[in-house]
C-alpha positions in Angstrom: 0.0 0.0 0.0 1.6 3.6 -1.1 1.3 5.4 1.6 2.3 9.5 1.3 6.2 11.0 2.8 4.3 13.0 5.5 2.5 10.7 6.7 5.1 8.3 7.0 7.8 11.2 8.1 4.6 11.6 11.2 5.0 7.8 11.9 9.0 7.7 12.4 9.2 10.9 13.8 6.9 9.9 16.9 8.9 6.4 16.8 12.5 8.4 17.1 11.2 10.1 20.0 9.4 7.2 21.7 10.4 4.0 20.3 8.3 1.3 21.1 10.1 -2.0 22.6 10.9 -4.4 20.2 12.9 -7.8 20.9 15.6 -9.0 18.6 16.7 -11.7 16.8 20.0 -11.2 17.9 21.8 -14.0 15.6 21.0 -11.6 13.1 21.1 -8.2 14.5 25.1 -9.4 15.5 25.8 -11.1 11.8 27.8 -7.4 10.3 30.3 -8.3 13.9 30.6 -11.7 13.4 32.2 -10.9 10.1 34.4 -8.0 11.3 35.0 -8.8 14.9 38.1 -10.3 14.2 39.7 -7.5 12.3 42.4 -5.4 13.7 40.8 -3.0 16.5 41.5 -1.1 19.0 39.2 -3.3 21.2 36.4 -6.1 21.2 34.8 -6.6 24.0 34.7 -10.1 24.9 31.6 -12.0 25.1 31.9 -12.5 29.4 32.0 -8.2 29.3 29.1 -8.0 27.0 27.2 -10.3 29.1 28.0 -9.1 32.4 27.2 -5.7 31.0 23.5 -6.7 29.9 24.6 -5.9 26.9 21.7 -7.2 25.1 19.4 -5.1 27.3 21.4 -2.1 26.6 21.5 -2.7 23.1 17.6 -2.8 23.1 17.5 0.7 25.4 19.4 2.1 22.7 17.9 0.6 19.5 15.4 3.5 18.2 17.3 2.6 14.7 14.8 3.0 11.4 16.8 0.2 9.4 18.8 -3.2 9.6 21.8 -2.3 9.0 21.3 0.6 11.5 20.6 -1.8 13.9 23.4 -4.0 12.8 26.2 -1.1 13.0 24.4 0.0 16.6 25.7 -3.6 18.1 28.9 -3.7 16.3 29.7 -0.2 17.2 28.5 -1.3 21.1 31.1 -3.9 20.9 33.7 -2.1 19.7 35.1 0.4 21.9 37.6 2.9 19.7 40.4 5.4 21.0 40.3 8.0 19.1 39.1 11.0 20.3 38.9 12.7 16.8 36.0 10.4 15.4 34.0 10.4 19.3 34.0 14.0 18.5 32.5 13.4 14.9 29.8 11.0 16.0 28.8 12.9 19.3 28.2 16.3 16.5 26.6 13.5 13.9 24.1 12.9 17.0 23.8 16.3 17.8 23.0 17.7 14.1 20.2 15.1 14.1 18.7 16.3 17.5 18.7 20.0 16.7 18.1 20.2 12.7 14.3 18.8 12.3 14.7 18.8 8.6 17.7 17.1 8.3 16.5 13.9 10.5 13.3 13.7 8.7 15.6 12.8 5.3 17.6 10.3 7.2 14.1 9.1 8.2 12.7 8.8 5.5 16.0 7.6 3.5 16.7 4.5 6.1 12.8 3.5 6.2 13.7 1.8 2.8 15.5 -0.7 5.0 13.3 -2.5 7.0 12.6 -5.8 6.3 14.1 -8.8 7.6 16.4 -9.6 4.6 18.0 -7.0 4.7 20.2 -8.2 7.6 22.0 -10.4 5.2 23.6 -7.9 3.1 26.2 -8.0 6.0 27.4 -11.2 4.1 28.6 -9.8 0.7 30.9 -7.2 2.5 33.9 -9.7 3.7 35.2 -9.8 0.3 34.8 -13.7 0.4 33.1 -15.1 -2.5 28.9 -16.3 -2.4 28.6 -20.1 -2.8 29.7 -21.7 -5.7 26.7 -24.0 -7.4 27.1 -27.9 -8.1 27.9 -28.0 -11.1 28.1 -24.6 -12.5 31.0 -24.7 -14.6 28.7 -26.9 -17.3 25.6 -24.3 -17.1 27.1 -22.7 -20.6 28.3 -25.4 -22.1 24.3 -27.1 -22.0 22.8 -23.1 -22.8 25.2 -23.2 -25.5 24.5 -26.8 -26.7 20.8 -26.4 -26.6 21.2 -23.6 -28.9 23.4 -25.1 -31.6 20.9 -28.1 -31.6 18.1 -25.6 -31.8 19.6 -23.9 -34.7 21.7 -26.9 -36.5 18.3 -28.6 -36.7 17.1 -26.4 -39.7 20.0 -27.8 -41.7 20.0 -31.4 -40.3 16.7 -32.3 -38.6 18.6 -34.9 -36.5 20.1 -32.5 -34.1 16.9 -31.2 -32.8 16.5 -34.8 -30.9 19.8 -33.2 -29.2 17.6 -30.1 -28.8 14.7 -32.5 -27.1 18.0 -34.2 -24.8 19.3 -30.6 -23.8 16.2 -29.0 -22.8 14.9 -31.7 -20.5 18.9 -31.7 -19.0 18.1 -27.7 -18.8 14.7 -28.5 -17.0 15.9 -30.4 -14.1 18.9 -29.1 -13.7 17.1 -25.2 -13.6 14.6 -26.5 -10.8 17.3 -28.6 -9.3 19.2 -25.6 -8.2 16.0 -22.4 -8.4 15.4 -23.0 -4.9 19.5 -22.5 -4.0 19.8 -19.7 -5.6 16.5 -17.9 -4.4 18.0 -18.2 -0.8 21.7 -17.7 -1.7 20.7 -14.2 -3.9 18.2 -12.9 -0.8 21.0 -9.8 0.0 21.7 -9.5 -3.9 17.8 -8.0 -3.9 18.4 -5.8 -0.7 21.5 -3.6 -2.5 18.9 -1.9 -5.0 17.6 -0.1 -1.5 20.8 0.0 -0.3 21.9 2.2 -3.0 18.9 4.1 -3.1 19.5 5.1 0.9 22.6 5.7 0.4 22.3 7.9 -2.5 19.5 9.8 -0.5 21.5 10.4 2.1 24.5 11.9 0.0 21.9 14.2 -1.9 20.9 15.5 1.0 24.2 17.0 1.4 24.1 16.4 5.5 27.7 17.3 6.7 28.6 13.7 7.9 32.3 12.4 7.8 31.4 9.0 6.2 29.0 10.2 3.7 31.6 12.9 2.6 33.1 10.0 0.1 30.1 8.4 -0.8 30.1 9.6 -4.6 32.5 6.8 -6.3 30.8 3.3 -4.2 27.6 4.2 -5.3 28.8 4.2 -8.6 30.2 1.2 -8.2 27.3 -0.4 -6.3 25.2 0.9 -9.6 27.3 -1.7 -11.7 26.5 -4.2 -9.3 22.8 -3.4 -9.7 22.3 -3.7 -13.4 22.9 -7.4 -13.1 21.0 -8.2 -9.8 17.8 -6.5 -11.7 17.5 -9.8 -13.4 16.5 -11.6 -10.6 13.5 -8.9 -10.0 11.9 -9.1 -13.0 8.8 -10.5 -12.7 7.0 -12.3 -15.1 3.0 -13.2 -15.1 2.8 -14.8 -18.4 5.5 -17.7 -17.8 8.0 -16.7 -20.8 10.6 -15.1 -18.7 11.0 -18.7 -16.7 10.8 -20.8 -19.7 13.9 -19.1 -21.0 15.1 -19.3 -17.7 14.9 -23.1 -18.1 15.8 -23.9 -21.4 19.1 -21.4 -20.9 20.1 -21.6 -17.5 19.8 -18.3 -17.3 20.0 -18.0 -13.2 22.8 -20.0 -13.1 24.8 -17.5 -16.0 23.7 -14.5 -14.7 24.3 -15.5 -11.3 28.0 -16.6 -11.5 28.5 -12.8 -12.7 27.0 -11.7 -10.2 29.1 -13.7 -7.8 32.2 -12.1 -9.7 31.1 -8.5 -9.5 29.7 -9.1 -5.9 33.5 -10.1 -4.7 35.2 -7.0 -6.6 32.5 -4.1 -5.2 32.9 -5.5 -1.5 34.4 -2.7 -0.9 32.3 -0.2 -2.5 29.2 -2.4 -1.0 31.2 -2.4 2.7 31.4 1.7 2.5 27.7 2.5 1.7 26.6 0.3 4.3 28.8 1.6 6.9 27.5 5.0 6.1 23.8 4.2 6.0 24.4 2.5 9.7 26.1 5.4 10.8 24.0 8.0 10.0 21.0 5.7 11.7 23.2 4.5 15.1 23.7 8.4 15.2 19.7 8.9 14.7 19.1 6.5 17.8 21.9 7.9 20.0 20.1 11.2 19.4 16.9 9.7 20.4 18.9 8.3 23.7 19.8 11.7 24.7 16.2 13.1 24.7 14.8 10.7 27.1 17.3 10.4 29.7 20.0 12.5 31.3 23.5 12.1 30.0 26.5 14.1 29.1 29.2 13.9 26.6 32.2 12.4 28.0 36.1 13.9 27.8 39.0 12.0 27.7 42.4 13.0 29.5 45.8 11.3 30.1 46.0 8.6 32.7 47.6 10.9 35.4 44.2 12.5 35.9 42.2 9.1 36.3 38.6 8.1 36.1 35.9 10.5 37.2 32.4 9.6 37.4 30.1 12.3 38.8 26.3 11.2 39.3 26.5 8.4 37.4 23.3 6.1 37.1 22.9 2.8 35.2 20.0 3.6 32.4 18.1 0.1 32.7 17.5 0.6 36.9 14.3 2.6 36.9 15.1 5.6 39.5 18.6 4.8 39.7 20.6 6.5 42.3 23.3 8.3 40.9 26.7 8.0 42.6 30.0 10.0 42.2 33.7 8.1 41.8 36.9 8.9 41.3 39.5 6.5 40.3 42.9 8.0 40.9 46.2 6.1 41.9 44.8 3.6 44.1 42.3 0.6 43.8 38.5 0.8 44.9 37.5 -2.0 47.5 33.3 -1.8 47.4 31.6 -4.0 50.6 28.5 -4.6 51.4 25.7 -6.6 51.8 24.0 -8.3 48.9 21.5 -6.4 47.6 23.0 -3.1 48.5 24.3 -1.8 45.0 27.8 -3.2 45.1 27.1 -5.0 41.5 24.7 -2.1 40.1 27.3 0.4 40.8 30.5 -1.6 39.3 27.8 -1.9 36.0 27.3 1.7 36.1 30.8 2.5 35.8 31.3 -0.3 33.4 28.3 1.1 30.9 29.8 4.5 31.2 33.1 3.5 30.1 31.3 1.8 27.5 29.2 4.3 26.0 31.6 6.9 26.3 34.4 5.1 23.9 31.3 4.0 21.3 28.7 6.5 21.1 30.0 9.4 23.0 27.3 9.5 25.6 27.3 9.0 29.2 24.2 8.3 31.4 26.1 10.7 33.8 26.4 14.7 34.6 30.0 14.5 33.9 32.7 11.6 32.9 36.1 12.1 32.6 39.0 9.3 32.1 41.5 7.8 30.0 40.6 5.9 27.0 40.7 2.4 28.9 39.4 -1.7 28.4 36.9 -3.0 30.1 37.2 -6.4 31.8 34.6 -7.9 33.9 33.7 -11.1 36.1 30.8 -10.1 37.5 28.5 -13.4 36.7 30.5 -16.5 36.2 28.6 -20.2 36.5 30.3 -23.2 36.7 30.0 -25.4 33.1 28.1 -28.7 32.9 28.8 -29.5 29.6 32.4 -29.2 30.2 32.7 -30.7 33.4 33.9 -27.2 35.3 33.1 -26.5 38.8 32.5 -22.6 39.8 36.0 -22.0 41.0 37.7 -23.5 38.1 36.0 -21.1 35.6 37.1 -18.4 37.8 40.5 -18.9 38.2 40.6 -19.5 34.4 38.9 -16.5 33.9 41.1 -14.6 36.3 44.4 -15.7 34.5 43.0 -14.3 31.7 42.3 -11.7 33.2 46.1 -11.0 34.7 47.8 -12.0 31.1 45.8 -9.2 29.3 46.7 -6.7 32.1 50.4 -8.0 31.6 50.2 -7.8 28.0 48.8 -3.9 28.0 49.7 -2.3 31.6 47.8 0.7 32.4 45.0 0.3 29.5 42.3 -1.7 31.4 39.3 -1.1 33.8 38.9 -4.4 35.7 35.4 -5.1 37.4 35.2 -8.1 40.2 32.9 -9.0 41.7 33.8 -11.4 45.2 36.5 -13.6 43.6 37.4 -16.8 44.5 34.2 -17.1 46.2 33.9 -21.0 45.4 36.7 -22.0 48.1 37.3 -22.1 51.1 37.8 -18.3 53.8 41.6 -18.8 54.2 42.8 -19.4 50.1 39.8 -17.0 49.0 41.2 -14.3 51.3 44.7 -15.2 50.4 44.3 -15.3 46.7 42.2 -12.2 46.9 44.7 -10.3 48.3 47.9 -11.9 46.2 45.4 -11.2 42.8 44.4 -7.5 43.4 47.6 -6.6 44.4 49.3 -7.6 41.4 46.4 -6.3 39.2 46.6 -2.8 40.9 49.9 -1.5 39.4 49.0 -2.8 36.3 45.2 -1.4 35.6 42.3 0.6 37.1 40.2 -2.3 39.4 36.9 -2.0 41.7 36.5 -5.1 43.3 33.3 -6.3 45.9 33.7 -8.4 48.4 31.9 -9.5 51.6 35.4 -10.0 53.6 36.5 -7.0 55.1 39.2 -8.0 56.0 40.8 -7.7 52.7 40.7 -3.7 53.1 43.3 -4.0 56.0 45.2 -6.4 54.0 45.0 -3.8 50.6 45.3 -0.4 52.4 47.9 0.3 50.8 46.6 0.3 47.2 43.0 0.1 47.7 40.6 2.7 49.2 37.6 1.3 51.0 33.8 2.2 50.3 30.8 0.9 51.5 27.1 0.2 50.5 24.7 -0.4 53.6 21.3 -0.9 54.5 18.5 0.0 57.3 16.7 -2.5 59.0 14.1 -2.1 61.6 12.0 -4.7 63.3 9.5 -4.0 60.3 11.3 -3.4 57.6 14.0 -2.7 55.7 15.5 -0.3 53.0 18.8 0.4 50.8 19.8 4.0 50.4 22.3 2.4 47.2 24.5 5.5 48.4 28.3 4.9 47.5 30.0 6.0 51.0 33.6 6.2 51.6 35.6 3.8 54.1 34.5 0.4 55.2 31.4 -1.5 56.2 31.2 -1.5 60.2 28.0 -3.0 60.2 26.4 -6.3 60.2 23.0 -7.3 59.1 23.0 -10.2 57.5 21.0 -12.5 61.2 18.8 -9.2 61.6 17.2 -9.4 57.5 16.8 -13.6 58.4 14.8 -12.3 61.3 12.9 -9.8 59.2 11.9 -13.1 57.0 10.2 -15.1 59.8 13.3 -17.3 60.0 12.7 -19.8 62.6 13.1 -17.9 66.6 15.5 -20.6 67.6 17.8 -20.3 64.5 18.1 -16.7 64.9 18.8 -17.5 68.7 21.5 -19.6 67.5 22.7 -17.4 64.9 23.2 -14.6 66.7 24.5 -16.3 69.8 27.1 -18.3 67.6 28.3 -14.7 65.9 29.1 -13.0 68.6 31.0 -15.8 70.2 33.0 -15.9 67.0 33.4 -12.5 67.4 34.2 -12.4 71.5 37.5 -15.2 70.0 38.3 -13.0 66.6 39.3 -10.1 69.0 40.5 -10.9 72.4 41.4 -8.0 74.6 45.1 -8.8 74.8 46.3 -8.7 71.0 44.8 -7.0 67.8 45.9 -9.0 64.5 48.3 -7.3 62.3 50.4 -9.4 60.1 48.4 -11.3 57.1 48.4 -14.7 58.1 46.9 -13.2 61.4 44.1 -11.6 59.8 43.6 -14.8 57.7 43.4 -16.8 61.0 40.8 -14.4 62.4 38.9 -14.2 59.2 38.3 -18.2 59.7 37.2 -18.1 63.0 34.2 -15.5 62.2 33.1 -17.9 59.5 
């Protein structure tokens, strides 16, 4: 149904500035980083980050894209965190122009609502360079065109040959329907790159000052070359000719291998307008970000200043609490009890540090830090298929944690979350405290923990800070307030209570604690060495 440019201008207008949720089929919205993620960057963040992150949630937050490929160049550009300053600057005015310039976002509107449906996520496969599929037995497609031909023709001389004709064209027949049906599927993106061009053309004519559509003009020339021979495959035909010839000639197969030919040679050209055409779109829904929540643009500065955070929130918590940090010199040590924030607030910093080397936008009032890696372990599980137990796909994940930290000092914000926590008090202390200690000269770390006494142990690299609670006889509540030193309460026996534990296993509880606590501390001697905190640390447990 044609439906008039206003009207649908109206209709994405009101979806940029309130998208409606829509889930993805991620296989598909990831396929353009699958093919590039292994190109040279400056960073990919690994699929434990991404996850750890809720990256797929955050992609979603931030998907008011019009187009596929949009949406495609939105997750790639989410996963690939970049260090140069020069083109954050670019995007975050790309963004910007699009907010403030009403006219100017309704052509990118109207340009990317060309690319919409669902096949259009596999144009991401003809920009690797590699070749499309080969067909069985494509190599003798013009050598049976060509000998149904001369039979056809010969015939009028010497009537004989047209039994050769009969031979060829049923050979023709099931060889045509043998392989239709292969290269329907295999030519899907082929019939996307007519409105890939014709985005992409709309969006250079419009003459918006963009840095990637600046050199537009020669691949959409090229692209146009491409076109010419994928038209072929759009013709349609009601009357049946067109596929009889099609039959009798092979003429998918022939026009198909050129297609394959050109295809390979334009990747390049076909790479460059779709890179464009997802720019200008990841920049559209970035700018549709910005108008519904609070955020600033970040700035980068050399490592001697470190990380600043000021009122930073985490943009998938409804009412978030903001919270300020500053990351300078020394470690961070968060405690806590669960539930407090200790985990929301390592994500916050994480998505910030995220966003601001991707899309130039922090959920924040002000961010300031180096350009910096992030490295999490926030939500490890032990692996059934593989026979792993928790602590084993810690440590692993820790020692890969420590190689990339040796193999790029200084370059990497580390997140952990309660290492080690699948052994026993005396080697999770002790490998806590040997781990973060080595990791702190070498990158910025905020780590949680529930044993405190790892802050006495650290307090000479880490500064302590706390998240605590309130609880009353009838309730309880979390300010999620980041406060500086260390916990000095505990709550843990009083929340049991405040869930109708049983009377006598509070009794117990709270009887057994604070005899652990009476031998932790005697009178006569505080601990002070390592191994003596260690010792007191088993004793309370």
């Amino acid at each position: 149904m044609w439906t008039s440019s206003r009207t649908r201008l109206r209709r994405l207008e009101a979806s940029w500035q309130q998208p409606a949720s829509r889930s993805s089929h991620f296989p598909w919205v990831a396929r353009y980083y699958d093919h590039v993620q292994h190109e040279p960057a400056y960073y990919r963040l690994p699929d434990q980050t991404w996850e750890d992150l809720n990256g797929d949630l955050l992609f979603e937050l931030l998907d008011a894209t019009v187009s596929r490929v949009g949406q495609q160049c939105l997750y790639h550009r989410l996963r690939s965190p970049l260090a140069d300053e020069s083109a954050l600057h670019a995007f975050d005015a790309a963004a910007t122009l699009l907010a403030q310039q009403p006219v100017a976002r309704g052509q990118a509107l109207l340009a990317l609502d060309q690319l919409t449906a669902d096949e259009t996520y596999f144009l991401a496969d003809l920009i690797s360079g590699e070749p499309l599929p080969t067909l069985p037995g494509a190599r003798f497609a013009p050598l049976l065109a060509l000998g149904l031909l001369a039979t056809l023709l010969g015939g009028f001389w010497l009537p004989v040959l047209w039994l050769g004709t009969g031979t060829f064209t049923l050979i023709n027949t099931v060889f045509h329907f043998w392989q239709r049906t292969r290269i329907q599927r295999i030519v899907r993106p082929l019939m996307q790159l007519g409105r890939l061009h014709r985005a992409g053309r709309e969006l250079y004519r419009a003459a918006l000052p963009l840095r990637p559509l600046e050199p537009l003009a020669a691949p959409l020339a090229r692209l146009g070359a491409i076109l010419r021979r994928v038209a072929f495959f759009q013709v349609e035909d009601n009357l049946g000719v067109l596929e009889l010839l099609k039959a009798l000639l092979l003429l998918n197969q022939l026009v198909y291998a050129r297609c394959r030919v050109a295809v390979q040679q334009h990747a390049p050209a076909i790479r460059a307008v779709f890179e464009a055409v997802g720019y200008v779109d990841c920049a559209l829904a970035v700018a549709s970000f910005r108008q519904r929540h609070a955020t600033c643009v970040p700035h980068f500065g050399p490592a001697a200043e470190g990380i600043r955070l000021q009122a930073g929130y985490h943009p998938l918590v409804p009412g978030c609490v903001p919270n300020d940090l500053t990351l300078s010199g020394q470690g961070v040590l968060l405690t806590g009890s669960n539930m407090a924030g200790k985990t929301t607030f390592m994500r916050t910093l994480g998505v910030n540090a995220l966003l601001a080397q991707t899309i130039a936008t922090c959920p924040a009032t002000a961010y300031r830090a180096p350009f910096c890696r992030v490295l999490t372990s926030l939500t490890l599980a032990d692996s059934l298929p593989t026979g792993k137990s928790y602590y084993l796909v810690e440590a692993e994940t820790m020692r890969q944690l420590l190689l990339a930290c040796d193999a790029a000092p200084g370059s990497y914000l580390l997140l952990l979350d309660e290492l080690f926590k699948g052994t026993n008090t005396q080697e999770r202390i002790a490998a806590n405290k040997a781990v973060l200690a080595y990791l702190q000269p070498r990158s910025w770390v905020v780590a949680a923990t529930h044993d405190g006494e790892l802050g006495a142990l650290l307090e000479s690299c880490y500064v302590e800070y706390h998240f605590c609670e309130t609880v009353t006889a009838e309730d309880w509540y979390f300010d999620y307030r980041l406060k500086a030193g260390p916990l000095t309460t505990r709550n843990a026996i009083r929340l049991l209570a405040r869930l109708h534990y049983p009377a006598q296993v509070i009794a117990d509880a709270q009887a057994l604690s604070a005899t652990l606590a009476t031998r932790a501390q005697p009178d006569s001697a505080q601990p002070s060495t390592p191994e003596e905190l260690i010792s007191v640390a088993d004793l309370t447990r």
